[in-house]
C-alpha positions in Angstrom: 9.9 29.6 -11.4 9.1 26.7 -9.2 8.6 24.1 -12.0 12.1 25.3 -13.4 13.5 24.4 -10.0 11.2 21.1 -9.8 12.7 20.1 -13.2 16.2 20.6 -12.1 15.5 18.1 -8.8 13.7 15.5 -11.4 16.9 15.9 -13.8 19.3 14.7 -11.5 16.7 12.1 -9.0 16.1 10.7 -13.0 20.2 10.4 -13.7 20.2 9.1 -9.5 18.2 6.2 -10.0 19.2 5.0 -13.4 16.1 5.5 -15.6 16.7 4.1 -19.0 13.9 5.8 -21.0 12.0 9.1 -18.9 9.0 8.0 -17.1 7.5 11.5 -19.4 7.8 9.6 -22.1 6.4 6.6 -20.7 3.7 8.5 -19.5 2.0 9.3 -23.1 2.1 5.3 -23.2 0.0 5.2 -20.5 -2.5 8.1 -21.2 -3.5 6.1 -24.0 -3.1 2.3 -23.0 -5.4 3.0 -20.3 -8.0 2.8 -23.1 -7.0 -0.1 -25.0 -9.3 -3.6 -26.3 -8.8 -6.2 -23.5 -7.5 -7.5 -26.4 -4.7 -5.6 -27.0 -4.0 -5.2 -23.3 -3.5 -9.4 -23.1 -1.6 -9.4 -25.8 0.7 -6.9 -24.6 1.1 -8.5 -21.6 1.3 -11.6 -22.9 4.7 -10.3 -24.5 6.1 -8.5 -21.6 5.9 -12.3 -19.6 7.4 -14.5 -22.8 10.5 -11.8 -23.0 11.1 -11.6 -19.3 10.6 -15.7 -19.4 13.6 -15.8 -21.6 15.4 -13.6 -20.1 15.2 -15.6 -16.2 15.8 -18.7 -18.0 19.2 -17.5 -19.7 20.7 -15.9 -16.2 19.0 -16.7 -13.1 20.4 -19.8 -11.5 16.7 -20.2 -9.4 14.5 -19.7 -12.2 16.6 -22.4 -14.5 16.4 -24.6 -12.1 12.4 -24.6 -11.3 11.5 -24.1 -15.2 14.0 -26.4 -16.9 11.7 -28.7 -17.7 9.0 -25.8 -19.0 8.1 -24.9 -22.7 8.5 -20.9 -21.9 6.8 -19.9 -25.0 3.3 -19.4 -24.1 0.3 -18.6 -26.1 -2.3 -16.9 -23.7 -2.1 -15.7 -20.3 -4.1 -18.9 -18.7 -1.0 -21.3 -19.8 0.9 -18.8 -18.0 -1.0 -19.0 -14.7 -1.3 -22.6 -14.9 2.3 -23.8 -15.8 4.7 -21.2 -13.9 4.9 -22.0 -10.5 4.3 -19.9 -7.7 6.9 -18.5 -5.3 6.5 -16.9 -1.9 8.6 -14.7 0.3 10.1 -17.4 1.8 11.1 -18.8 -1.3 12.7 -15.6 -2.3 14.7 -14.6 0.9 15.7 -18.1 1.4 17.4 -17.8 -2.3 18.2 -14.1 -2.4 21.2 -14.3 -4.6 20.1 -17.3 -7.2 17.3 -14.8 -8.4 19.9 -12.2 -10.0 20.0 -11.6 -13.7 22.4 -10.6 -16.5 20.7 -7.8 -15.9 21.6 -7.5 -11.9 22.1 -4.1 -11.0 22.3 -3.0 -7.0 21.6 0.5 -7.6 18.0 0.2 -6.7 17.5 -1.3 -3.1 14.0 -2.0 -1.3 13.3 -4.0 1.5 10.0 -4.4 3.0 9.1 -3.5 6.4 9.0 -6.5 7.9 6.0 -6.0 9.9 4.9 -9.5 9.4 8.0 -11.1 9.9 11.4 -11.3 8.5 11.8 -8.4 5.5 12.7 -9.0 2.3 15.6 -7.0 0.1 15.4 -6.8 -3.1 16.5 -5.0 -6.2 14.7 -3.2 -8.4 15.4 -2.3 -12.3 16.3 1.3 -13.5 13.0 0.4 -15.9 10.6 -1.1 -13.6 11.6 2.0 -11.4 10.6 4.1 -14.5 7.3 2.2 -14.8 6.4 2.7 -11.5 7.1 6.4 -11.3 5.4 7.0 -14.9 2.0 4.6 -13.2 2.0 7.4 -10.3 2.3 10.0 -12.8 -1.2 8.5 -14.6 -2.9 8.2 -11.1 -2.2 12.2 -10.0 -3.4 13.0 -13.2 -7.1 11.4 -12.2 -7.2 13.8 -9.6 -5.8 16.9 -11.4 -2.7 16.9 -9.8 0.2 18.5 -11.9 3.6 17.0 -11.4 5.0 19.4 -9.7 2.5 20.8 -7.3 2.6 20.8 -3.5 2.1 17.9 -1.4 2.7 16.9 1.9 3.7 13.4 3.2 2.3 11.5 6.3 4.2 8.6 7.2 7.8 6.9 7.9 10.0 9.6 7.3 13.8 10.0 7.8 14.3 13.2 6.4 11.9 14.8 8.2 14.5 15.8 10.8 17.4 16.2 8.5 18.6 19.7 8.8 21.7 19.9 6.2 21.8 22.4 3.5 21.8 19.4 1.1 18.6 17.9 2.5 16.7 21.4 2.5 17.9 21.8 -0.8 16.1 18.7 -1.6 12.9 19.4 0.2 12.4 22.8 -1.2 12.9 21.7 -4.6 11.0 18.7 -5.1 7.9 20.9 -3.3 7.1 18.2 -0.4 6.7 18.5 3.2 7.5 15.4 5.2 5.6 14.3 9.0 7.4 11.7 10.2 4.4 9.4 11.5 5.9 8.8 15.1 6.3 12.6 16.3 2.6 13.3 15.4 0.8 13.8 18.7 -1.5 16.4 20.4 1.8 18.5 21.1 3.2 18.9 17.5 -0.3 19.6 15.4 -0.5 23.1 16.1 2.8 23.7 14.2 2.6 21.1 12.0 -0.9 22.4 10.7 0.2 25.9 10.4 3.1 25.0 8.1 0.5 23.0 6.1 -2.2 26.7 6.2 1.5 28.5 4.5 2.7 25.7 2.8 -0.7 25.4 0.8 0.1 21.5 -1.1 -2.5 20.3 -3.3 -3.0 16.9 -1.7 -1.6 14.7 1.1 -0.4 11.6 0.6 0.7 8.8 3.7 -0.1 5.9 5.4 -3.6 5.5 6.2 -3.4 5.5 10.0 -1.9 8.6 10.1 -3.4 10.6 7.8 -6.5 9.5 10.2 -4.2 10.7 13.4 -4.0 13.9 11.7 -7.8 14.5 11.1 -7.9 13.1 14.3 -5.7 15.4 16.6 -7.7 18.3 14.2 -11.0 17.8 14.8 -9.7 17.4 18.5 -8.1 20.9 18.4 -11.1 22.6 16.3 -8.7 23.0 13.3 -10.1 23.6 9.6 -8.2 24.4 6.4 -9.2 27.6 5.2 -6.3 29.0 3.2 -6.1 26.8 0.5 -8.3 23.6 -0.7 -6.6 20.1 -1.6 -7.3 18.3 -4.2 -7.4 14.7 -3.3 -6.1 12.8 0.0 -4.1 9.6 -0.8 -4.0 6.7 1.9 -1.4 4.1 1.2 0.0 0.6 3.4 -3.0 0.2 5.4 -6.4 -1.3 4.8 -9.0 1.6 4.4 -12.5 1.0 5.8 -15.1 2.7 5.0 -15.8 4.7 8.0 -12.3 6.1 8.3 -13.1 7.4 4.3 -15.9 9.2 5.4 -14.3 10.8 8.1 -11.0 12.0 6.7 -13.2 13.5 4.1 -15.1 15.1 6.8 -12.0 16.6 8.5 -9.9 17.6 5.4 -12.5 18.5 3.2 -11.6 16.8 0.2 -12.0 12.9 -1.5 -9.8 10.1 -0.8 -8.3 8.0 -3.2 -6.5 4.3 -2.4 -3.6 3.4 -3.7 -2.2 -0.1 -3.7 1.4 -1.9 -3.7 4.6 -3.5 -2.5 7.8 -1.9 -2.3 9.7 -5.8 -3.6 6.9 -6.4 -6.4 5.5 -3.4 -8.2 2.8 -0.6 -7.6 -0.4 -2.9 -8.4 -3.6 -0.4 -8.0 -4.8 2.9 -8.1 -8.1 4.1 -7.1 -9.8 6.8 -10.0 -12.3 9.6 -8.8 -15.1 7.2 -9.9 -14.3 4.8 -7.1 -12.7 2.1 -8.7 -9.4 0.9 -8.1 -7.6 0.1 -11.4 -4.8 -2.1 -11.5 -1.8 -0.7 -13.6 -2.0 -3.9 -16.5 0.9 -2.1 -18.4 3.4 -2.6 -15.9 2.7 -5.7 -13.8 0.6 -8.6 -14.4 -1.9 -9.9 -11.4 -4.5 -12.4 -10.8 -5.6 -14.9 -7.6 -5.8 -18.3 -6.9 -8.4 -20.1 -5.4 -8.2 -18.6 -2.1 -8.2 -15.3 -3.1 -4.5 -15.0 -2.6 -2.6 -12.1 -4.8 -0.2 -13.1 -7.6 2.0 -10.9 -9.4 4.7 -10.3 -11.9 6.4 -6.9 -12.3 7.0 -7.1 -16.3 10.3 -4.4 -16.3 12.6 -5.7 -13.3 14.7 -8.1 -15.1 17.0 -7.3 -12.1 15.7 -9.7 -9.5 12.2 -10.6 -11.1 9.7 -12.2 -8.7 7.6 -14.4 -11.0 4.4 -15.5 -9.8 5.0 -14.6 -6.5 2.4 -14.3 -4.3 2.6 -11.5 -1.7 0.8 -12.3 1.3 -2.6 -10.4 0.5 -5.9 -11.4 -0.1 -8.0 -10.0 -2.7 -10.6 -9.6 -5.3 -10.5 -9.0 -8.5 -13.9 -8.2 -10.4 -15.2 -9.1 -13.1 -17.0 -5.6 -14.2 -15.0 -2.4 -15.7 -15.5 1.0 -14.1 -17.5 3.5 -15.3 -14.7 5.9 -16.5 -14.4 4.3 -19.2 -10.5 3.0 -18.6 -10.4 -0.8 -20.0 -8.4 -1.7 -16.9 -9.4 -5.0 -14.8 -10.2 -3.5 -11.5 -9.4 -4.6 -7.3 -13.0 -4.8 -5.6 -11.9 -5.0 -2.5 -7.6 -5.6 -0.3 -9.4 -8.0 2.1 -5.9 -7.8 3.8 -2.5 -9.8 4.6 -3.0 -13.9 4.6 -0.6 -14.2 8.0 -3.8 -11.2 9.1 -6.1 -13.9 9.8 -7.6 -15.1 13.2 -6.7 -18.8 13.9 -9.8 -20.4 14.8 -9.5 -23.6 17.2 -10.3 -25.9 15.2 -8.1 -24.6 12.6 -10.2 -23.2 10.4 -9.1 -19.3 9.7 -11.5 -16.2 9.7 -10.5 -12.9 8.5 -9.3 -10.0 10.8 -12.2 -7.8 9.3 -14.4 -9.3 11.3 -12.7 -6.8 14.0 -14.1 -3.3 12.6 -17.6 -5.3 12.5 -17.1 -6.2 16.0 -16.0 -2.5 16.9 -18.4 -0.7 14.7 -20.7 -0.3 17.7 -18.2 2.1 19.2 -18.4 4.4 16.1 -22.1 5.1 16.5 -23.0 8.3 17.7 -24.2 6.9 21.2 -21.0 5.3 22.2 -18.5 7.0 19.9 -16.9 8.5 23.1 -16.1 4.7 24.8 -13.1 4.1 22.7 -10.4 5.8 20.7 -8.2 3.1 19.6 -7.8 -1.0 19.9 -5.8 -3.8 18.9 -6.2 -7.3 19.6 -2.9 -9.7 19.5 -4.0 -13.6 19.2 -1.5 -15.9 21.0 -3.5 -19.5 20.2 -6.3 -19.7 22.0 -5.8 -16.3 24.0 -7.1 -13.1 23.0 -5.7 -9.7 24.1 -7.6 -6.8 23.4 -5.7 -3.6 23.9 -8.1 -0.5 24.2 -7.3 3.2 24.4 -10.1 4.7 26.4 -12.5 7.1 26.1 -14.5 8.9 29.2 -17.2 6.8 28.5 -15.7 3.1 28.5 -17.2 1.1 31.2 -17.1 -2.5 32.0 -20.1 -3.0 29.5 -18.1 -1.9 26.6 -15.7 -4.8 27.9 -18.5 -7.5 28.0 -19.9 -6.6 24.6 -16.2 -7.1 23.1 -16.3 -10.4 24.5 -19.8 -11.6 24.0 -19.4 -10.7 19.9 -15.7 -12.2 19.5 -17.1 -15.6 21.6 -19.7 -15.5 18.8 -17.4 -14.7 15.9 -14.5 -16.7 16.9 -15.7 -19.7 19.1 -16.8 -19.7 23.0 -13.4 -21.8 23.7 -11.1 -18.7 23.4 -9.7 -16.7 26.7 -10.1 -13.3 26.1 -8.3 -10.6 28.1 -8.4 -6.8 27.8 -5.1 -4.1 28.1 -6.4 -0.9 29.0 -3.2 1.3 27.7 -2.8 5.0 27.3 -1.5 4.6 23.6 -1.1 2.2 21.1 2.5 1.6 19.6 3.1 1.7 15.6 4.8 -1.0 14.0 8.2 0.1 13.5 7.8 0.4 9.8 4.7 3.2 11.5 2.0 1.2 10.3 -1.0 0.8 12.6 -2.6 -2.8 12.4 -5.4 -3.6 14.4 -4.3 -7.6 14.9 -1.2 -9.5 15.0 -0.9 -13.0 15.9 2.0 -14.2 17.3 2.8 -18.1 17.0 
């Protein structure tokens, strides 16, 4: 009865969003192309670039303009990456309307958060929309996860506290619970876990950081799951680190799995129960530059395509295949966002990981109960390093901080500590651990 109901709500969120072909359908595509010859998987690609080329170059007053004098018939995927230039956020809000199509339709809207500055709003095709649906579809499936089985949702929600008849409607038939990240708190996890024990989903999916608040206020309160098991956990948005794996696996009794995008530019990477995450070649085409940087092309949005466009993150893409036995290139490691990296003085630029490194003292058993939560904010030379206390934090804690980041960053920066009761979100509710603020 409930997949009858589930249909009905995929029916009409199908006809909503303006799928031209059923992301079912495109689905079988990908159950199969996840297989394929690296061969056949470059020349595929290879097309989907050459047609969406042609298409830019007949419509979009931007793209004309930076290609006109370009051959846009290309051969193999390294002319590609070596003759179409590169475009950035920048470029893209600065020119937000020159980047339309023929093709321009305004029924699918996203905007990124604009946690690290300005957002972007763009528009997203009915088919790329498809793709991207049908990719998630592939991933689930890893993990045994039927389309229409229970799940519940930690992060930015709106609906959460939406009490119409239309919006419970909505909820019961698409099978999803929703936590909105910012009322999770020590207050709210008794109830919120007990709907979870009667709701019994098969896996929970949300931002990292607070699917790690929610093992978190657990283990605090001496909850377990013990009516039902879940399948897999899904982090999204936020880096993952190892440590934090291990531990939401501790607290929710199940695997984690990664999964890797941007709301403008396509869904990029999944992570399979072997550990790898594979990038999803059928629908958007990736690859870095010398600095690591990630470029992308979404091969379906012919609405506002963002060609080459690199999205602010650095990573790295290996060179082996994973051991499932899908022919998909594969994402080693999301080293993080390029505007995430600690200025150094003399201008050089190290990467915010070196932050866990410097805080992985804390999570040793000894002095696991000195701190709960940081985040350090760099205004040039001046570091301030917000910590959420634990009963154990003393002024040694503070001195070890600033010993390691005088050795890590230089011995000319002023650091400065916050001692805070909490910590506040981004208002996307993500949870970085370092801005820097120019």
């Amino acid at each position: 009865m409930r997949l009858y109901f589930f249909k009905i709500y995929q029916f009409f969120k199908f006809i909503k969003i303006g799928y031209p072909e059923s992301p079912n359908k495109i689905l079988k595509l990908l159950m199969e192309s996840q297989f394929w010859s690296r061969e056949k998987m470059e020349n595929y690609q290879l097309d989907k670039l050459n047609r969406l080329l042609l298409t830019v170059f007949d419509s979009s007053i931007f793209y004309m303009k930076i290609y006109k004098n370009l051959n846009l018939s290309f051969i193999n995927l390294e002319q590609f990456r070596s003759q179409i230039p590169l475009i950035d956020k920048k470029s893209v809000i600065e020119n937000s309307n020159n980047f339309k199509t023929k093709n321009f339709s305004n029924r699918n809207m996203h905007a990124t958060s604009g946690s690290t500055g300005e957002p972007l709003v763009t528009y997203i095709s009915g088919k790329s929309e498809a793709y991207r649906e049908a990719c998630r579809m592939r991933f689930r499936s890893w993990w045994g996860i039927k389309e229409n089985d229970k799940n519940v949702y930690i992060g930015r929600s709106y609906s959460s506290s939406d009490v119409s008849l239309s919006s419970r409607v909505k909820k019961q038939l698409r099978a999803r619970y929703d936590i909105d990240i910012f009322t999770l708190n020590n207050n709210t996890i008794i109830k919120y876990f007990n709907k979870i024990e009667s709701f019994k989903p098969a896996f929970i999916r949300g931002y990292k950081s607070g699917v790690l608040e929610f093992s978190e206020l657990m283990e605090k309160n001496n909850l377990r799951f013990k009516c039902f098991d879940l399948k897999v956990v899904i982090v999204t948005a936020e880096k993952l680190y190892e440590e934090e794996r291990k531990y939401i696996e501790k607290i929710l009794g199940c695997k984690v799995a990664n999964e890797y995008g941007a709301v403008e530019a396509g869904l990029f990477a999944y992570e399979c129960p072997n550990g790898s995450m594979h990038i999803n070649e059928e629908a958007v085409y990736m690859f870095t530059n010398g600095e690591n940087e990630a470029i992308v092309t979404e091969f379906f949005n012919d609405s506002v395509p963002l060609i080459n466009y690199k999205n602010e993150d650095i990573i790295l893409i290996s060179d082996n295949y994973c051991s499932c036995g899908r022919t998909s290139r594969i994402i080693s490691d999301v080293k993080g966002r390029v505007s995430g990296y600690i200025k150094k003085s003399n201008g050089s630029r190290i990467n915010q990981l070196i932050l866990p490194i410097i805080f992985r003292k804390f999570y040793e058993d000894k002095y696991k109960n000195t701190i709960r939560k940081y985040k350090v904010i760099q205004k040039g030379k001046t570091f301030t390093v917000k910590i959420v206390p634990l009963e154990d934090f003393n002024q040694e804690c503070e001195d070890y901080v600033r010993k390691r980041m005088y050795e890590e960053i230089g011995d000319d920066i002023v650091v400065k500590f916050d001692i805070v009761d909490i910590i506040e979100r981004d208002k996307s509710g993500k949870f970085t651990i370092f801005n820097r603020e120019e």
